[in-house]
C-alpha positions in Angstrom: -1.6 -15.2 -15.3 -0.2 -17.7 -13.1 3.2 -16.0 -13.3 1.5 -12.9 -12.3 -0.1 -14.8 -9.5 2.7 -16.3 -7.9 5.0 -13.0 -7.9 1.9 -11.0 -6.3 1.5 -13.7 -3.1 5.2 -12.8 -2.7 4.6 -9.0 -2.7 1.5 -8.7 -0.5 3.8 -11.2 2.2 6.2 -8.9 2.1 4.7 -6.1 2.6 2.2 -7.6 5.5 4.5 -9.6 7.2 6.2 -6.6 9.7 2.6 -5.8 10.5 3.4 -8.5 13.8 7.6 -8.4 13.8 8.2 -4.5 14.7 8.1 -4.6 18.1 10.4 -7.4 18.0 12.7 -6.1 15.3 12.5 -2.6 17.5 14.0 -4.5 20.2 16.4 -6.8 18.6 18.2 -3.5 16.8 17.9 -1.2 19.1 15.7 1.0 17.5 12.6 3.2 18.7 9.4 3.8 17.4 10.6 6.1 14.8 12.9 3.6 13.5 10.0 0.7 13.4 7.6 3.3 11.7 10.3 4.2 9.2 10.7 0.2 8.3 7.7 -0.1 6.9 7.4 3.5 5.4 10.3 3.0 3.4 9.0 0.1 1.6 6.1 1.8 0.5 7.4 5.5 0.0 9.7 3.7 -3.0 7.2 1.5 -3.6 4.7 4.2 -5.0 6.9 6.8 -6.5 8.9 4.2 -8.6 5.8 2.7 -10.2 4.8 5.6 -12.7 8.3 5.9 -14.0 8.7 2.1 -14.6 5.8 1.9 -16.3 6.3 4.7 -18.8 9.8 2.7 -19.4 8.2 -0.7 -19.4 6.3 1.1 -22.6 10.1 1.3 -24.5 12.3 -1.1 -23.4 9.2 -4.5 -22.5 7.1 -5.6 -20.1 9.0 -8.6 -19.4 12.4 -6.4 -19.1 11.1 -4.2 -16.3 9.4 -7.3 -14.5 12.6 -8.9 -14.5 14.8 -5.8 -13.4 11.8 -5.3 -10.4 12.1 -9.1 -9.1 16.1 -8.2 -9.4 15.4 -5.1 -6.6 12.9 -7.0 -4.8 15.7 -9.8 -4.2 17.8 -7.9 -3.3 16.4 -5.5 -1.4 15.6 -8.9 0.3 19.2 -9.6 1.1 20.1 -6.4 2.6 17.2 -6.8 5.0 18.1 -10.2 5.8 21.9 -9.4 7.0 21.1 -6.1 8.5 22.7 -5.2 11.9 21.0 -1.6 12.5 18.5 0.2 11.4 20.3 2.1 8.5 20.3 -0.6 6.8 17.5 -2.5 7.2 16.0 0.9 5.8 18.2 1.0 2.6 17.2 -2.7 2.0 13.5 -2.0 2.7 13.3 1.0 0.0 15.4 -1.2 -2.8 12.5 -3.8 -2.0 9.9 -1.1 -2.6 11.5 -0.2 -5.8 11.4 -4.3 -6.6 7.8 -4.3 -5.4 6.4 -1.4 -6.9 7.7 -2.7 -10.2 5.9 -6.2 -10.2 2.7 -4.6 -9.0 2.6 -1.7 -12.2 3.7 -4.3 -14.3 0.6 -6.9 -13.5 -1.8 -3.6 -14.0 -0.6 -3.3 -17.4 0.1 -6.6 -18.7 -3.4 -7.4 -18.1 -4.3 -4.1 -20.0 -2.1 -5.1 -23.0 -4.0 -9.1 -23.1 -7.5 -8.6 -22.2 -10.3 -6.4 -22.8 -11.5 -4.0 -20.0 -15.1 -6.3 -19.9 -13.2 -8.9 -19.5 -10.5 -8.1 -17.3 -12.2 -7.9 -13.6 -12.4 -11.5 -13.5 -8.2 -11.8 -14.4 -7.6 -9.2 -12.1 -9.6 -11.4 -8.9 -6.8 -14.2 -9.8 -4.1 -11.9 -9.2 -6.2 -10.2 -6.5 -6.9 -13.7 -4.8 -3.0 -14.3 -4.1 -2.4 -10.9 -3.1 -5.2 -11.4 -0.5 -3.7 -15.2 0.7 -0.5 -13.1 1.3 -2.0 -10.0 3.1 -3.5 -13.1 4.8 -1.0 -15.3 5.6 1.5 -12.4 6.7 1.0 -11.1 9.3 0.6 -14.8 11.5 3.3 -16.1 9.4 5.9 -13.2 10.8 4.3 -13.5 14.2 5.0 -17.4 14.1 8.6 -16.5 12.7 9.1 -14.3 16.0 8.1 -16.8 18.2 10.5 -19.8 16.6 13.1 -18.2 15.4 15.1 -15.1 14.3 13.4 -12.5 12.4 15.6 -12.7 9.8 13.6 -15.6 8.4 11.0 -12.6 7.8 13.3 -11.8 4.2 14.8 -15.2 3.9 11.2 -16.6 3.0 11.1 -14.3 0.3 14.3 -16.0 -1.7 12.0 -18.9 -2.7 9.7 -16.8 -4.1 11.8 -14.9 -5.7 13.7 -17.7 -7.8 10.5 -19.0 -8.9 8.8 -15.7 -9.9 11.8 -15.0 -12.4 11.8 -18.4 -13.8 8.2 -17.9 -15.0 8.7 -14.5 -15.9 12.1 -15.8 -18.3 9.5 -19.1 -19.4 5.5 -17.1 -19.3 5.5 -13.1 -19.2 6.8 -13.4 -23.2 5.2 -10.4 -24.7 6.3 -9.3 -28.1 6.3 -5.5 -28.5 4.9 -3.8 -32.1 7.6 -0.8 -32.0 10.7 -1.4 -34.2 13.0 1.4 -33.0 16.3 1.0 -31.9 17.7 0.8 -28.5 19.2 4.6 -29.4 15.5 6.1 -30.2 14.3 4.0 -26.9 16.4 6.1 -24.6 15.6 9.7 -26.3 12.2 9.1 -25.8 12.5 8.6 -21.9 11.4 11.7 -20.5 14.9 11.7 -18.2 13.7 15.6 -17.1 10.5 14.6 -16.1 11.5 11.9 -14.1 14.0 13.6 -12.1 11.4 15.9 -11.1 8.8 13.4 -10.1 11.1 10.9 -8.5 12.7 13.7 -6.8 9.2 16.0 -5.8 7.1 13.0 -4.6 10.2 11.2 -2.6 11.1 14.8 -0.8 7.3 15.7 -0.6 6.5 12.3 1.5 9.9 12.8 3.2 8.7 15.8 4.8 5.1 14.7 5.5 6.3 11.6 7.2 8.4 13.8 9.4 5.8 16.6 10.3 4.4 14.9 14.1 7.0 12.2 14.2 10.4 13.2 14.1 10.1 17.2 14.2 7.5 19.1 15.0 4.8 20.3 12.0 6.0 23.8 11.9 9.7 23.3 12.2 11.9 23.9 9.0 12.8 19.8 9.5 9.5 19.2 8.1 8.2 22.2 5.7 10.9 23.2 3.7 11.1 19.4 2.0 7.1 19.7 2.0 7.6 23.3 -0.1 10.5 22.2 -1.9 8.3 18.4 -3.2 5.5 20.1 -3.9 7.4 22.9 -6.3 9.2 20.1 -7.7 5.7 18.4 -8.7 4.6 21.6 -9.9 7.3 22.0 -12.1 6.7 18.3 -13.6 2.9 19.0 -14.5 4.4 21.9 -15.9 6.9 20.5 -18.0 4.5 17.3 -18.8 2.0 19.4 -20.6 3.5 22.3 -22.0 7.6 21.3 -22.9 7.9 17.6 -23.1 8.2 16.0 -26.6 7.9 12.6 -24.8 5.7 12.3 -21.4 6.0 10.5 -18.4 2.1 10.9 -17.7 0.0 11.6 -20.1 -1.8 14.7 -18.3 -5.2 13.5 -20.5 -5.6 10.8 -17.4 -6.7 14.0 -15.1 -9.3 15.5 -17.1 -12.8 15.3 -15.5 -14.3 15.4 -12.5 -14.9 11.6 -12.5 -11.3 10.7 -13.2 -9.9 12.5 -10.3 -12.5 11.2 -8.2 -12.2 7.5 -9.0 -7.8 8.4 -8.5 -9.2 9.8 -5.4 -10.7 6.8 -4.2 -7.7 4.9 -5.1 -5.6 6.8 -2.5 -8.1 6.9 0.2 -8.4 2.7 -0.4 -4.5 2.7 0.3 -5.0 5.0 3.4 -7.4 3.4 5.6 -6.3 -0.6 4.4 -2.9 0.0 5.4 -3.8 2.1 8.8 -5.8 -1.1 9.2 -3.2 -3.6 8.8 -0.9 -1.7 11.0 -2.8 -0.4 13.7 -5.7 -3.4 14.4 -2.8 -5.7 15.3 -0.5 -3.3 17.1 -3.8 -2.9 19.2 -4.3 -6.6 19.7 -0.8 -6.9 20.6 -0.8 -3.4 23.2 -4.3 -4.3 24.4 -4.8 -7.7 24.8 -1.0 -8.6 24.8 -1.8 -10.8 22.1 1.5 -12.6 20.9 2.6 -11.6 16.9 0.7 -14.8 16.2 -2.3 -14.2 18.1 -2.6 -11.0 16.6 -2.5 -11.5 12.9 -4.9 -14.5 13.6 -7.0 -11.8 15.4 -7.0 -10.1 11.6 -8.5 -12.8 9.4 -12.1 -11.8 9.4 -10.9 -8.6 7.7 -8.6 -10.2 5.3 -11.0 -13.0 4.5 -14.1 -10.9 3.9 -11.6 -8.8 1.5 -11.1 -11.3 -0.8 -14.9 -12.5 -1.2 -15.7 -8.7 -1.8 -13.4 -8.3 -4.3 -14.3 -11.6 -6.6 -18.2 -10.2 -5.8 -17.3 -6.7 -7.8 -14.9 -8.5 -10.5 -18.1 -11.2 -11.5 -20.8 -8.8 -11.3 -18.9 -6.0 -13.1 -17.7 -8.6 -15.6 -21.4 -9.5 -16.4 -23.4 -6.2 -16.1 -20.5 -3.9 -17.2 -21.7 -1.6 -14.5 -19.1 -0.5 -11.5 -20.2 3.0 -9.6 -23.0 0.3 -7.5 -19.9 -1.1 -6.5 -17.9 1.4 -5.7 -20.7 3.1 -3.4 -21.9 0.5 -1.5 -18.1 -0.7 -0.8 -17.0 3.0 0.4 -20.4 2.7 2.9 -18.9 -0.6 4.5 -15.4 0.9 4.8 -16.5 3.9 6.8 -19.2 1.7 8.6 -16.1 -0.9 9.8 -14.3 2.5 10.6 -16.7 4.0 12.8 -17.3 0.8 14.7 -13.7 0.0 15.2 -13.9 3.7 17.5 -16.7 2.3 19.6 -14.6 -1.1 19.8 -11.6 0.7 20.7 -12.7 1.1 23.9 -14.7 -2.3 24.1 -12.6 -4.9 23.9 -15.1 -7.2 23.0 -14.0 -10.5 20.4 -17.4 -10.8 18.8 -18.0 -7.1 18.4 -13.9 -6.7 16.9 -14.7 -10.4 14.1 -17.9 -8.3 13.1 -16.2 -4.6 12.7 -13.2 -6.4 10.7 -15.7 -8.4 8.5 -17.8 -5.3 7.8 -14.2 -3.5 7.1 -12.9 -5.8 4.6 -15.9 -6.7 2.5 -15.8 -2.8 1.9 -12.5 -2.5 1.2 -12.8 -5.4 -1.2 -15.0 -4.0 -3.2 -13.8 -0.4 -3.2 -10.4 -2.4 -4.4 -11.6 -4.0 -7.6 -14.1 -1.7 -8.5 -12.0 2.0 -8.7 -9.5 -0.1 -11.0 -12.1 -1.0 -13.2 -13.9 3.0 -13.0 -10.2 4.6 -14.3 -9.8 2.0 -16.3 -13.2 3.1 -18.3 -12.9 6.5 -17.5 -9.7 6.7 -19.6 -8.9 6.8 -23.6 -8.2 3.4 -25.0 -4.0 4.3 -25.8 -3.9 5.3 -22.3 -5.5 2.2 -20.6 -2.0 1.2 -19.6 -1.1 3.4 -17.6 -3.6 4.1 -16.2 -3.7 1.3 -15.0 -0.6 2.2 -13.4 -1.8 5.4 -12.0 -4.1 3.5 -10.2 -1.5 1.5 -8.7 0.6 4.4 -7.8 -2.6 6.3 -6.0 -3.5 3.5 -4.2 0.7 2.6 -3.1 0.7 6.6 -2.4 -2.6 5.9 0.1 -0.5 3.5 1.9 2.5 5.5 3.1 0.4 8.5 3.8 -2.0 6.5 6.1 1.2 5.6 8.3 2.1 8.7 8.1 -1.2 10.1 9.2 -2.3 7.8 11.6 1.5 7.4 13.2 0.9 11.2 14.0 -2.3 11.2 15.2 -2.0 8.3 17.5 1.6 9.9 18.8 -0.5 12.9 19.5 -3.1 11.6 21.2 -1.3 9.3 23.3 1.2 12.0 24.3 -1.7 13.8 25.5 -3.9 11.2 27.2 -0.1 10.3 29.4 0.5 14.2 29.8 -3.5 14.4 31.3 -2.7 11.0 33.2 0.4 12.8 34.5 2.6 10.0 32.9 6.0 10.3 31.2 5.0 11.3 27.3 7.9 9.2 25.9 6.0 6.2 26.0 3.6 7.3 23.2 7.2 7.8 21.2 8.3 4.5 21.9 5.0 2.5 21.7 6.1 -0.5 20.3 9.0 -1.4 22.4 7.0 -0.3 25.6 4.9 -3.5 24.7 7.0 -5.6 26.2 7.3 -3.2 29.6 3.5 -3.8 29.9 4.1 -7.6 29.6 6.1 -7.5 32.3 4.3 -5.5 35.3 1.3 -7.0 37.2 -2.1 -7.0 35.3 -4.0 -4.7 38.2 -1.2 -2.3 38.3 -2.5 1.2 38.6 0.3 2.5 36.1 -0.3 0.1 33.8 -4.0 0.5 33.8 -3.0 4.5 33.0 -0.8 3.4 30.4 -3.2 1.0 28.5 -6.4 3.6 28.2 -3.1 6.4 26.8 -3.0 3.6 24.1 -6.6 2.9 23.9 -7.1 7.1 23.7 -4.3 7.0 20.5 -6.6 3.6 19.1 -9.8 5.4 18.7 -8.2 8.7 17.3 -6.7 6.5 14.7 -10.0 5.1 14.1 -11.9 8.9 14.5 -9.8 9.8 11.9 -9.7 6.6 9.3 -14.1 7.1 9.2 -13.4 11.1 8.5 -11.0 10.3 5.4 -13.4 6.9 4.7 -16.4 9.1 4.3 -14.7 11.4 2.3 -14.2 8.6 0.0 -17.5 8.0 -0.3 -18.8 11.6 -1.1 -16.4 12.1 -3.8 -17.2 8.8 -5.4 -20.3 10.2 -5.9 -20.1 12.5 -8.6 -18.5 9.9 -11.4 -20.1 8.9 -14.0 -21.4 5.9 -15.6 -18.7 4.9 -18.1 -18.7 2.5 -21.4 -16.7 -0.9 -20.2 -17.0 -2.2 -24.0 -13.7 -0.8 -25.1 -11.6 -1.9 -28.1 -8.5 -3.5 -26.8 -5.1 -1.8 -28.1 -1.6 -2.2 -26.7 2.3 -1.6 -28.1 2.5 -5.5 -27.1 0.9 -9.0 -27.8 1.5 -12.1 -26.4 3.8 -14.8 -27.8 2.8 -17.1 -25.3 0.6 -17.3 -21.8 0.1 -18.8 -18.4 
């Protein structure tokens, strides 16, 4: 579990550590606001349409195989970012990572399904939970800090440490022995090769297109729906092919039976949404608002990051001891659309004490909403298929995370463009909002135009935040109709430990 630990803290840095350093890396390459939004979508479009397929292979060829080949693409996906001298390829380096990433989170879901019992395993899962939360911590001051000392670069060098010592333990502790005794040759005719093409190939083109609807081309121009049309078909066609052709599945389609089990997956995606519009758009508004520096403004995001882990190790002790986990997942969906709706009010408040209490509120919710939906699919699912489901879990909640970007980068682009248009402004400042930053910094503070300028970006704030409550509370009304599920399950995995950490 240590293993497990120490790889997670360098995944969750990753992937928080831009939240401060695109505006600078914006500027240093050259780039606009599309390019800065596309480095951190990358990472997380191939870090949620990867994970499903390596887990399915993980369940062939070992869990300690895949982890490896995952730290191998999160390495160097590392390196490419590291040397990059435009854009192009700081995004080809950023989706490699993802792949890496996305591999090391599925593969923690389902190691701990194959070594400890579902009662048991909330309290495992708050370990790995705890260093993934020091990382979402720790990021985004520690890439701020980076900015204001030295190159940006440093952002992916940091990771190289990591790195080493995460496949060391994985060679020394992740040793799991696997029960099958086929050969290599019947491994690779059971990998459902068709079925992967199609999801790998629907999901990437379906998020390709949504990312682009708003941002880059307009909603109803070819650009954007014919990859829309063409990913969703593609998807079709897999469901298709997974339940009525394939002799060996990539999903088993059993995981989407029920109301409860698409609610609870559901959940899991909404999570994703609104914690990543969080970290993305509550320090781009410290740092457009206030004119907090990078550091400023991830310091600005600890009492949402704090309270997240305390919510989290609340759900995973409680559920541990009463085996009960819908109270949980209620009263943490009320909290998130709660910290939602007062970040709108605060949007146009820019009050310290009023921002600490609307993160606090925020994160405790988003804690608990965290541990808790992994534990509901968990029970919600047949024994044999507790693996990956636990990985479906992880993919809905990685999917949640590019979508919100998506989502949110629209409607704030929107919204700005029309509050400058009202304000009789240029509307290529709301296209090139993170650079423009730094323009801010530079004219007087009582400047009329910049006084214009700042309530366009405090108008694209609370639509972000108007929206993030909407999806919230849809969270919450779904939630409600699951059902009270059995957490005494038999444990049964293809693999066993040889030894643990």
């Amino acid at each position: 579990m240590i293993s497990l630990s120490v790889i997670s803290l360098a995944v969750a840095l990753d992937a928080t550590i831009l939240v401060s350093v695109l505006p600078t890396i914006a500027k240093a390459l050259h780039g606009s606001s599309t390019d800065a939004f596309w480095a951190g979508t990358a990472y997380l479009l191939s870090s949620a349409v990867f994970q499903p397929v390596i887990a399915s292979t993980s369940e062939l060829f070992g869990r300690q195989q895949l982890l490896l080949v995952s730290l191998f693409f999160f390495t160097l996906g590392s390196i490419l970012c590291a040397v990059a001298g435009d854009f192009r390829t700081l995004f080809v380096g950023r989706s490699i990572q993802g792949i890496g990433g996305g591999g090391i989170i599925t593969s923690s879901q389902i190691i701990f399904c194959d070594l400890v019992p579902l009662r048991q395993r909330p309290k495992y899962f708050g370990m790995v939970l705890g260093s993934w939360s020091l990382g979402s911590i720790i990021g985004p001051v520690l890439g701020g800090a980076i900015c204001e000392n030295t190159t940006w670069r440093w952002v992916f060098y940091i990771n190289f440490p990591f790195c080493v010592i995460g496949i060391m333990l994985a060679l020394l502790f992740v040793r799991m022995r696997s029960k099958s005794t086929d050969t290599l040759l019947q491994k690779l005719r059971q990998v459902d090769w068709f079925g992967s093409v199609l999801f790998l190939g629907g999901s990437t083109t379906a998020l390709v297109g949504l990312s682009w609807g708003g941002v880059q081309y307009p909603w109803t121009s070819a650009q954007t729906l014919l990859p829309i049309i063409i990913g969703f078909s593609l998807l079709a066609a897999f469901i298709f092919w997974q339940k009525y052709m394939a002799t060996y599945t990539l999903l088993p389609m059993s995981l989407f039976q029920g109301a409860s089990a698409l609610a609870a997956f559901y959940s899991a995606l909404v999570n994703g949404l609104i914690l990543y519009t969080a970290l993305y758009y509550w320090p781009f508004y410290f740092m457009a608002v206030r004119s907090d520096s990078p550091v400023r403004a991830g310091i600005d995001l600890f009492p949402a990051l704090f309270s997240l882990l305390p919510g989290s190790i609340l759900v995973s002790a409680l559920t541990s001891r009463f085996g009960r986990f819908r109270w949980a997942i209620w009263s943490g969906w009320v909290l998130s659309t709660f910290g939602c709706g007062l970040a709108i009010f605060a949007a146009y408040h820019d009050n310290k004490a009023v921002w600490a209490i609307t993160l606090f509120i925020f994160g405790i919710g988003s804690g608990m909403v965290l541990t808790s939906v992994n534990v509901a699919i968990q029970a919600i699912s047949r024994v044999e298929d507790s693996a990956m489901a636990a990985s479906m879990y992880g993919f809905m909640r990685s999917l949640g995370m590019p979508i919100g970007i998506v989502v949110s980068g629209t409607v704030f682009q929107n919204a700005m463009s029309s509050k400058l248009k009202a304000l009789a402004l240029p509307t290529d400042i709301a296209h090139d909002s993170e650079r423009y930053i730094y323009v801010l910094r530079e004219m007087a503070m009582n400047d009329p135009k910049r006084l214009a300028i700042l309530e366009a970006y405090k108008y694209g704030f609370r639509s972000v935040w108007v929206m993030a409550t909407v999806v919230s509370a849809t969270g919450l009304v779904t939630s409600l109709v699951i059902k009270r599920f059995n957490m005494d399950k038999i444990l049964a995995s293809k693999f066993s430990a040889r030894n643990e950490a």
